[in-house]
C-alpha positions in Angstrom: -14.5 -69.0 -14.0 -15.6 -65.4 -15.1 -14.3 -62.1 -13.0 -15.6 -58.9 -12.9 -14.3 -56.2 -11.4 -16.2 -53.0 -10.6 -14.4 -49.6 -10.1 -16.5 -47.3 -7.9 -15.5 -44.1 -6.3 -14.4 -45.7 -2.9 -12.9 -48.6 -4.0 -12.3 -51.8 -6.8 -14.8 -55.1 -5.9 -13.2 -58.0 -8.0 -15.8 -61.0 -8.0 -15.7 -64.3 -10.0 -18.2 -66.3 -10.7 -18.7 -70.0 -12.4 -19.6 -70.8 -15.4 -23.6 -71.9 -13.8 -22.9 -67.8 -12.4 -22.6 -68.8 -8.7 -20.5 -66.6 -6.9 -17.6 -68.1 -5.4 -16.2 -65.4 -3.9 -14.7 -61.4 -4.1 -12.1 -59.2 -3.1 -11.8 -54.9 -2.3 -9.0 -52.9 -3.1 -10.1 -49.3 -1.3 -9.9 -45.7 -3.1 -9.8 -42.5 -1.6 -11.3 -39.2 -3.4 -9.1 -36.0 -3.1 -10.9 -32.7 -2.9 -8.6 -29.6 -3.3 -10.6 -27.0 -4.1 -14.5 -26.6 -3.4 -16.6 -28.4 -5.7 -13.7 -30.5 -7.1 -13.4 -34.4 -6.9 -10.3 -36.2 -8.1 -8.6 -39.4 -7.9 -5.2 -40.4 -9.3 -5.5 -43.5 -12.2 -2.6 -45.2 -10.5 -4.7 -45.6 -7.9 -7.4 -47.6 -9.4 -4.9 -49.9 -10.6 -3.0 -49.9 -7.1 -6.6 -50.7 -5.8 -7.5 -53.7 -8.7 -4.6 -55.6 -7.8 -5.3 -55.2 -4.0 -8.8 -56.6 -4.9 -7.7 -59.4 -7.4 -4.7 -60.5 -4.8 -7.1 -61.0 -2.0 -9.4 -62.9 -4.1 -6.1 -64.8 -5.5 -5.6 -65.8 -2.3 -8.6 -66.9 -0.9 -9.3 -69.2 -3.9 -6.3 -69.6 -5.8 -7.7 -72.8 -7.9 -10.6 -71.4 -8.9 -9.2 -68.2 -10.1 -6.3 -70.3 -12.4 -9.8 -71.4 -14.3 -10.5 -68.1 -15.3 -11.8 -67.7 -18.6 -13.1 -63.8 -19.3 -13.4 -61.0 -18.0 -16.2 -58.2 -17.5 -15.6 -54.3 -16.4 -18.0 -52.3 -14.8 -16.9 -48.3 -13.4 -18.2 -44.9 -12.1 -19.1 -43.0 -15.4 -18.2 -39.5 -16.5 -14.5 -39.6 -15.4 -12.1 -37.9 -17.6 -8.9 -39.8 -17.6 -6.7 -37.5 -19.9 -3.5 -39.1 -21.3 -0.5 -37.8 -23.7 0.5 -39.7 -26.4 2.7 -42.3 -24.8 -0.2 -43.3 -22.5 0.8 -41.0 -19.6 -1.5 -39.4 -17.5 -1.8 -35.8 -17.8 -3.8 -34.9 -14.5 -5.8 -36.1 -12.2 -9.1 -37.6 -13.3 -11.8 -35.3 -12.9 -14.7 -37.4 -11.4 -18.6 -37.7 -12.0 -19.3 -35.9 -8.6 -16.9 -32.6 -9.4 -19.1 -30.1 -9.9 -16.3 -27.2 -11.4 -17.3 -26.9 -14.9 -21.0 -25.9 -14.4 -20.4 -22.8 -16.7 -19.3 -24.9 -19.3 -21.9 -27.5 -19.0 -24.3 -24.7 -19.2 -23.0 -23.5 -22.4 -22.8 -26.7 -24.4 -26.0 -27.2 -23.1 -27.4 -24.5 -24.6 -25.9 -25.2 -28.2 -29.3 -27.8 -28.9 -27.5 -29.8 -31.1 -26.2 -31.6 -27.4 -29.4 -32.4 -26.1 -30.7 -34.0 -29.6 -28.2 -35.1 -30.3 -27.5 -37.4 -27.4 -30.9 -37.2 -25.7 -30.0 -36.1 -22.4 -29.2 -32.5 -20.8 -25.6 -31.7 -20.7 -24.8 -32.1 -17.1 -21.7 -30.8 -14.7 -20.6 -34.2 -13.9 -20.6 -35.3 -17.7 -17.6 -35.7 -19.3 -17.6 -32.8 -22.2 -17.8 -30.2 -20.3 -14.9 -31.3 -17.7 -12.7 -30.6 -21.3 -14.1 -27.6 -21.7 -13.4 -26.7 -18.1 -9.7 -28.0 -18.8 -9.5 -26.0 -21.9 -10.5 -22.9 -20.1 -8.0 -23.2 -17.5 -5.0 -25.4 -18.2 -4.3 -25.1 -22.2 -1.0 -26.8 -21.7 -2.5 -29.7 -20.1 -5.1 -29.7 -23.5 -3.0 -29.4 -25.6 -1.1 -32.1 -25.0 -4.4 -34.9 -24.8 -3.9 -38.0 -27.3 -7.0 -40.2 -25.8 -9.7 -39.7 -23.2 -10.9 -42.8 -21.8 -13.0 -43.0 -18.9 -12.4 -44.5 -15.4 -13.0 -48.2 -15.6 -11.1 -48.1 -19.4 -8.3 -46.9 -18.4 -8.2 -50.3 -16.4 -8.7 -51.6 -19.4 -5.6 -50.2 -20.7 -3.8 -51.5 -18.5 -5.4 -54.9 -18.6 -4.9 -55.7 -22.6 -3.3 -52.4 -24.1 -6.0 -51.1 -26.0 -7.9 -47.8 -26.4 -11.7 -49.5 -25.9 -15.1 -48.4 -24.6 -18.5 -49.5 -24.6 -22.0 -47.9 -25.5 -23.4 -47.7 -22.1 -20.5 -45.7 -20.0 -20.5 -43.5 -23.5 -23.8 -42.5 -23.4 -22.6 -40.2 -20.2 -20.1 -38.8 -22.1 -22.2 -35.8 -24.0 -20.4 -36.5 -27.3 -22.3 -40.1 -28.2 -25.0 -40.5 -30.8 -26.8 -42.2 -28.6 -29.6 -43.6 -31.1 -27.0 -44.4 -33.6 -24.3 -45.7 -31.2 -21.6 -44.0 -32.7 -19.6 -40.6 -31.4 -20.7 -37.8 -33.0 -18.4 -35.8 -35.5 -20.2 -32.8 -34.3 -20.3 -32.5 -30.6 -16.4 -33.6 -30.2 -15.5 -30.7 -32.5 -17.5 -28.6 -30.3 -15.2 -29.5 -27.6 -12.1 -28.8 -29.6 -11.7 -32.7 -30.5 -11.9 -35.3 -32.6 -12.8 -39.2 -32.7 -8.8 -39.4 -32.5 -9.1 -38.4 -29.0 -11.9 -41.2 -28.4 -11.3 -45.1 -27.6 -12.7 -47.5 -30.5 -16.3 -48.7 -29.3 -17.6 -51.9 -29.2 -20.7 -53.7 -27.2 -20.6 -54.4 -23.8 -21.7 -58.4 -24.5 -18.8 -58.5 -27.2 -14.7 -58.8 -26.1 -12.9 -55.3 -26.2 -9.1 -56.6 -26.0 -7.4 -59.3 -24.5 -5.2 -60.0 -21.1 -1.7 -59.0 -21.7 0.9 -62.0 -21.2 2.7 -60.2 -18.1 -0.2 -59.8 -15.9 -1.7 -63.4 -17.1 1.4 -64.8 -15.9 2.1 -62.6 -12.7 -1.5 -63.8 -11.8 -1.2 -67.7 -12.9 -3.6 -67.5 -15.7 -3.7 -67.9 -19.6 -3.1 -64.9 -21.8 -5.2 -64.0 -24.1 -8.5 -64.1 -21.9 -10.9 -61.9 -23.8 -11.9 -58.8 -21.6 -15.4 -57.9 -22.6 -16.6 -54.6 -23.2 -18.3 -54.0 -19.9 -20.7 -51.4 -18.6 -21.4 -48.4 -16.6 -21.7 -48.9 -13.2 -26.0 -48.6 -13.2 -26.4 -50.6 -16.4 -23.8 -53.4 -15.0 -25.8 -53.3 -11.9 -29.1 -53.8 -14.4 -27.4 -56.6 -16.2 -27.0 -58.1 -12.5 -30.4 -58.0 -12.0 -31.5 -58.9 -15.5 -33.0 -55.4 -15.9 -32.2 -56.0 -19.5 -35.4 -56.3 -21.8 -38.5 -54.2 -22.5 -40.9 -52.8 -19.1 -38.5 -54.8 -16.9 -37.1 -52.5 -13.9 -35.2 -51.6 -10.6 -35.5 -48.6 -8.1 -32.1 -48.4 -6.3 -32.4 -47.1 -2.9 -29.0 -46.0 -2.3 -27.4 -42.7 -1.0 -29.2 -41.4 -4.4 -32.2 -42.8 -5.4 -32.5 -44.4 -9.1 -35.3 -45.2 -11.5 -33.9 -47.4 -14.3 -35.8 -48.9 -16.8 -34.7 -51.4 -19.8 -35.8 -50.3 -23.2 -36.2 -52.0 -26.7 -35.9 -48.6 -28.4 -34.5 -45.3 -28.1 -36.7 -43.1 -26.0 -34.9 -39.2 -24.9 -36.7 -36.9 -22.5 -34.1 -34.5 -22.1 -36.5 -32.0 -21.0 -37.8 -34.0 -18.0 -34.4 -34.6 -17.0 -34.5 -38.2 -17.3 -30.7 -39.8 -18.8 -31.2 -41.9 -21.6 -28.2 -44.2 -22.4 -27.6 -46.9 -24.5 -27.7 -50.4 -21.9 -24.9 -52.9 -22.6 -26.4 -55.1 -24.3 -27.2 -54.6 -28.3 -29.9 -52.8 -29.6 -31.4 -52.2 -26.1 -31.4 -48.5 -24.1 -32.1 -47.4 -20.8 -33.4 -44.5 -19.3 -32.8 -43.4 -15.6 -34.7 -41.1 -13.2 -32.1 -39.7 -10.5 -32.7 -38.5 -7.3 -29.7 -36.8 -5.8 -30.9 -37.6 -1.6 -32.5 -40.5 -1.0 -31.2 -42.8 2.2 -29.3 -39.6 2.4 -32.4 -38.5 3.7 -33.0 -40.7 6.0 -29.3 -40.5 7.2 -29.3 -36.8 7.3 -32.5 -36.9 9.9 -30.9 -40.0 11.8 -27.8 -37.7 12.9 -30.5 -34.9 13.6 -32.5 -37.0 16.1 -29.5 -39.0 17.2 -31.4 -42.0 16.0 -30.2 -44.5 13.8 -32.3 -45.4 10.6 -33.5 -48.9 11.8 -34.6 -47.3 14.7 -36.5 -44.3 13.2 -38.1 -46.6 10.7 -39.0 -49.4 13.1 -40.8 -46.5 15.4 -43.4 -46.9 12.7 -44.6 -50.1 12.9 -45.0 -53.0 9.5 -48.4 -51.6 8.4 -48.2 -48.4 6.0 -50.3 -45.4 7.3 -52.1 -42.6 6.1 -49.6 -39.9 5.2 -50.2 -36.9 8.1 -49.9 -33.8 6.3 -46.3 -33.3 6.9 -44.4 -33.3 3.8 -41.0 -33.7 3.1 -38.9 -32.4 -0.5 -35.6 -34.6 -0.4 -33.9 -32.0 -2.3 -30.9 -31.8 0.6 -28.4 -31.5 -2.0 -30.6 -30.4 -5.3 -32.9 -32.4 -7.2 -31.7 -34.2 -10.8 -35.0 -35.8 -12.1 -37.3 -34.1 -13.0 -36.2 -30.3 -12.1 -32.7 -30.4 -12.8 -31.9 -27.2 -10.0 -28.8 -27.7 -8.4 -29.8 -25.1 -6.2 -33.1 -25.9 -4.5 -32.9 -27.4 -1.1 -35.1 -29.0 1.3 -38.2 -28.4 2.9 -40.3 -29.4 5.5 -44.0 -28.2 5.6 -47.3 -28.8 7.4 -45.3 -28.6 11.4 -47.7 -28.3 14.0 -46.6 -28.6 18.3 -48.2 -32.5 17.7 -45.8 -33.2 15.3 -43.4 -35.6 17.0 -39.9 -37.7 15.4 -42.3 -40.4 13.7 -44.1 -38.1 11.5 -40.7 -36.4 10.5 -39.8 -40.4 9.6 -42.8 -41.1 7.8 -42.6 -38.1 5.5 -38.9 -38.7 4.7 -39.8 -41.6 3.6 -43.0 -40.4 1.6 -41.1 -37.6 0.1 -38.4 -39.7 -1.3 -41.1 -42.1 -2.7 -42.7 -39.0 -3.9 -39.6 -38.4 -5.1 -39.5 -41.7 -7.3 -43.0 -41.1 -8.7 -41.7 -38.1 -10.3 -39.6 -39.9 -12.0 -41.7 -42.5 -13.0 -43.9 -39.5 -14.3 -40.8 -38.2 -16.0 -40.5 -42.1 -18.0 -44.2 -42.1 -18.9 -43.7 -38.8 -20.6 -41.1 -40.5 -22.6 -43.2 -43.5 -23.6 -42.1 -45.8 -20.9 -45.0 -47.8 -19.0 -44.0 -50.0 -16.0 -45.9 -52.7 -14.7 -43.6 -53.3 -11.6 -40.2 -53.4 -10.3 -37.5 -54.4 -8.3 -36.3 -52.8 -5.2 -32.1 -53.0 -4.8 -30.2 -50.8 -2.1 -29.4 -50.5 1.6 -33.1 -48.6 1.8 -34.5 -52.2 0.4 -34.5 -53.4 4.1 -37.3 -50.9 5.3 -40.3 -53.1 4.3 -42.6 -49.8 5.2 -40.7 -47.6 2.8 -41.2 -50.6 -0.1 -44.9 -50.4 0.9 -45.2 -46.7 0.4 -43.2 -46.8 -2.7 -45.2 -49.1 -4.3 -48.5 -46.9 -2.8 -46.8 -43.8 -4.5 -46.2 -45.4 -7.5 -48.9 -47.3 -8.2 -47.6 -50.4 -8.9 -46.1 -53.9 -7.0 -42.7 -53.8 -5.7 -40.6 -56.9 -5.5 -38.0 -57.4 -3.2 -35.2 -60.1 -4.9 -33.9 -62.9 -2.3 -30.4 -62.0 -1.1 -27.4 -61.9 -3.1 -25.1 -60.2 -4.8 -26.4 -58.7 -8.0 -24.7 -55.3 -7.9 -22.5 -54.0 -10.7 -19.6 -56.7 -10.3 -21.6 -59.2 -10.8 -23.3 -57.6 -14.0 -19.8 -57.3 -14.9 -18.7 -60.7 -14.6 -22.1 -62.3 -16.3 -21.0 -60.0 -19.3 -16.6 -61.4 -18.9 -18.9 -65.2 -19.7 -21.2 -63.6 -22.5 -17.8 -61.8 -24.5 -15.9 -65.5 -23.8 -18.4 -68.0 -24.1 -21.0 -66.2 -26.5 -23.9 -66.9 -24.3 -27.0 -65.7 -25.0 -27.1 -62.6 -23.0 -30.8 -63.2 -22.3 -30.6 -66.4 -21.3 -27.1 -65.0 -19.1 -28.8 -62.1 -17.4 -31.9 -63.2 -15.7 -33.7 -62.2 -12.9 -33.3 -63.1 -9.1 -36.2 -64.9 -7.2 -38.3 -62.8 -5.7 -38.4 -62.9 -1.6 -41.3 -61.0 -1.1 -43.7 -58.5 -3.5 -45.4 -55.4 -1.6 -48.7 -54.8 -3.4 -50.1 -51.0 -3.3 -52.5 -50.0 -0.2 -55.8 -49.7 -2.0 -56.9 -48.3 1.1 -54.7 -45.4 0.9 -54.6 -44.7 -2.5 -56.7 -41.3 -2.1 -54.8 -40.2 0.4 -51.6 -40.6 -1.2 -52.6 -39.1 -4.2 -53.2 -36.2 -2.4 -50.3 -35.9 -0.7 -48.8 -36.4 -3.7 -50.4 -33.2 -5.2 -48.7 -31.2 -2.4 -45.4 -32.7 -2.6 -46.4 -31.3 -6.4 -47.3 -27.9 -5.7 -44.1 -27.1 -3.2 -41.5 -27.1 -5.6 -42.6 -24.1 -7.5 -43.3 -22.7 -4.2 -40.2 -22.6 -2.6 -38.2 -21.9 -6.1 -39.6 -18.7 -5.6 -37.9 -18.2 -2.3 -34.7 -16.1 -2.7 -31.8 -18.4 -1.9 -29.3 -17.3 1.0 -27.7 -14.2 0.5 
């Protein structure tokens, strides 16, 4: 039996699998995110753990014999976190998390030094994890000067599973101080920050083990010591390795409360300029790059409590069959826009109202506008060398069959929709706990899921698609150049 547990912001899944990857069952520990100040998003480490053994007791419980067969372990976490800790392991403060948005001037100014953004191939963003040191720096020395290690959120678990100081490429990659094309940290950038590699966790591959379960909690939980803990992922590259988004032109668009483009890569391929996060993936020699948008069922959600509608019901008011767009167009920039603008300030727009206009056309271009949305993106990746031939629809948004079909219209290419399952970051995690203890072929581990259903573009509507897509196009630079409030 292989586990894999997956610390997210809300809460720790713990899932194990067997050794022919069926999943024979989970478990949820819940988290809560503490906001003191505007902008700010914290949780306490003690809580992750609190909430792993919540997660691995209920799974305990529920199959007790299976679980005493378990044989490796995979992580998988929320990236960017800054766990700070003293030399004896303590924790210093709070863990700043990926969604804290305090040290923008300091992102702003290592992002400005361009030794960041060639360095690691990707703009030096708020929620990364440099700049949260530079915001500690700035405004609690004591607490900086007193940092031994900085691990990130799901290896501090880690710690506490085996004892060691480990990470992976993947999670990394987010960090602002990886060499992303050589897979190393870079000398360079940590001194920037005021560090050194002292201050980092050894690296290893996310196939390969990255310590071992200690002997208390193998016996507290019935198990052998020693079960190697492999080196894991970040949670979007777990959730790839779930869906066997792991070679060359293979591909997922996750429509969640953001909206992501990720795409598997043999080679090292930055865009920084475009906005589009290239990371190393977990597996060896292989890269990823991700298009982000910040609102996209958040779209849809954010109209549903305007209209007092829920989202089934504004989507089912139009119909299976994909129409024409109308000339209302929607920007889903409700909360800023990552890929490709990177303007944390713009906001959303409607255009093209008229007294005809009823709750169905608002529908149908939310939905347009986020797909608009991803074909940015996907603009943003060809830019960067990256050619797709199709992809794979994950994500609550995944059960509107007309939003597939206008994505795949947008884009321009098929979108498959995988049978149902669990192939979400936990489960990436635990294919990688059997890869690090077994040494599986990861290849021949993390394959694809059968396809349910493929949505092919509307030929028919191609035209007029494309040119609502050239006024989606022409908006942005349009309302940038409205003064924002106040």
């Amino acid at each position: 039996m292989y586990l894999g547990l997956d610390l997210g912001t809300s809460g720790v899944k713990a899932m194990l699998i067997d050794a022919d990857q069926s999943v024979v069952g989970s478990g949820h520990g819940g988290l809560e995110v503490s906001r003191p100040h505007p902008g700010w998003s914290e949780q306490q480490p003690a809580h992750w753990i609190g909430a792993c053994e919540t997660a691995i007791e209920e799974l305990r419980a529920r199959h007790p014999k299976e679980f005493a067969a378990l044989a490796g372990i995979g992580l998988s976490g929320q990236m960017h976190g800054a766990t700070l800790l003293d030399a004896a392991d303590e924790v210093l403060r709070p863990c700043i998390l990926w969604n804290d948005t305090r040290s923008h001037a300091e992102a702003a100014a290592l992002d400005a030094d361009p030794r960041f953004r060639r360095i690691t191939g990707n703009i030096v963003f708020p929620g990364f994890t440099a700049p949260k040191l530079a915001w500690v720096e700035n405004n609690e020395p004591a607490v900086f000067a007193k940092i031994a290690k900085v691990l990130l959120p799901k290896d501090y678990l880690r710690l506490w599973l085996t004892g060691e100081h480990m990470s992976e490429m993947s999670d990394s990659a987010g960090t602002s101080w990886l060499d992303t094309g050589a897979r190393r940290w870079s000398a360079d950038l940590l001194a920037a920050t005021h560090l050194d590699e002292s201050h980092m966790p050894a690296l290893t591959e996310g196939t390969r083990p990255a310590g071992a379960l200690r002997a208390e909690l193998a016996a507290r939980w019935g198990v052998r010591a020693g079960i190697p803990v492999a080196g894991g992922a970040g949670d979007n590259a777990a959730s790839a390795c779930g869906m066997g988004t792991v070679a060359e032109g293979h591909a997922f668009v996750s429509l969640g409360t953001s909206g992501v483009l990720f795409a598997a890569n043999g080679a090292y391929l930055p865009n920084p300029a475009s906005a589009v996060h290239a990371f190393c993936h977990a597996l060896p020699e292989t890269w990823h790059q991700m298009g982000v948008i910040l609102s996209a069922t958040d779209s849809l959600n954010w109209l549903s409590g305007i209209t007092g509608r829920d989202a089934a019901a504004l989507t089912g008011e139009l119909g299976e069959r994909l129409k024409a767009p109308t000339g209302v167009t929607f920007l889903p920039y409700l909360s800023g826009e990552r890929t490709p603008h990177n303007d944390s300030a713009i906001r959303g727009v409607f255009t093209g109202l008229a007294h005809e206009t009823g709750r169905a056309a608002l529908t149908q271009a939310v939905l347009e506008g986020v797909a608009f949305a991803f074909r940015d993106s996907l603009e943003a990746l060809k830019t960067a060398g990256t050619r797709l031939s199709r992809v794979t629809a994950i994500g609550g948004g995944s059960r509107s069959r007309y939003w597939l079909a206008a994505i795949a219209t947008a884009l321009g290419i098929p979108v498959d929709l995988p049978e149902d399952g669990d192939f979400g970051a936990a489960f990436g995690a635990a294919r990688l706990g059997l890869i690090a203890a077994t040494g599986a072929d990861p290849l021949a581990v993390c394959t694809a899921p059968a396809t349910a259903a493929t949505f092919e573009p509307e030929a028919a509507l191609a035209d007029a698609y494309a040119q609502a897509y050239a006024r989606y196009r022409a908006l942005y630079p349009a309302v940038k150049e409205v003064p924002p409030k106040g």
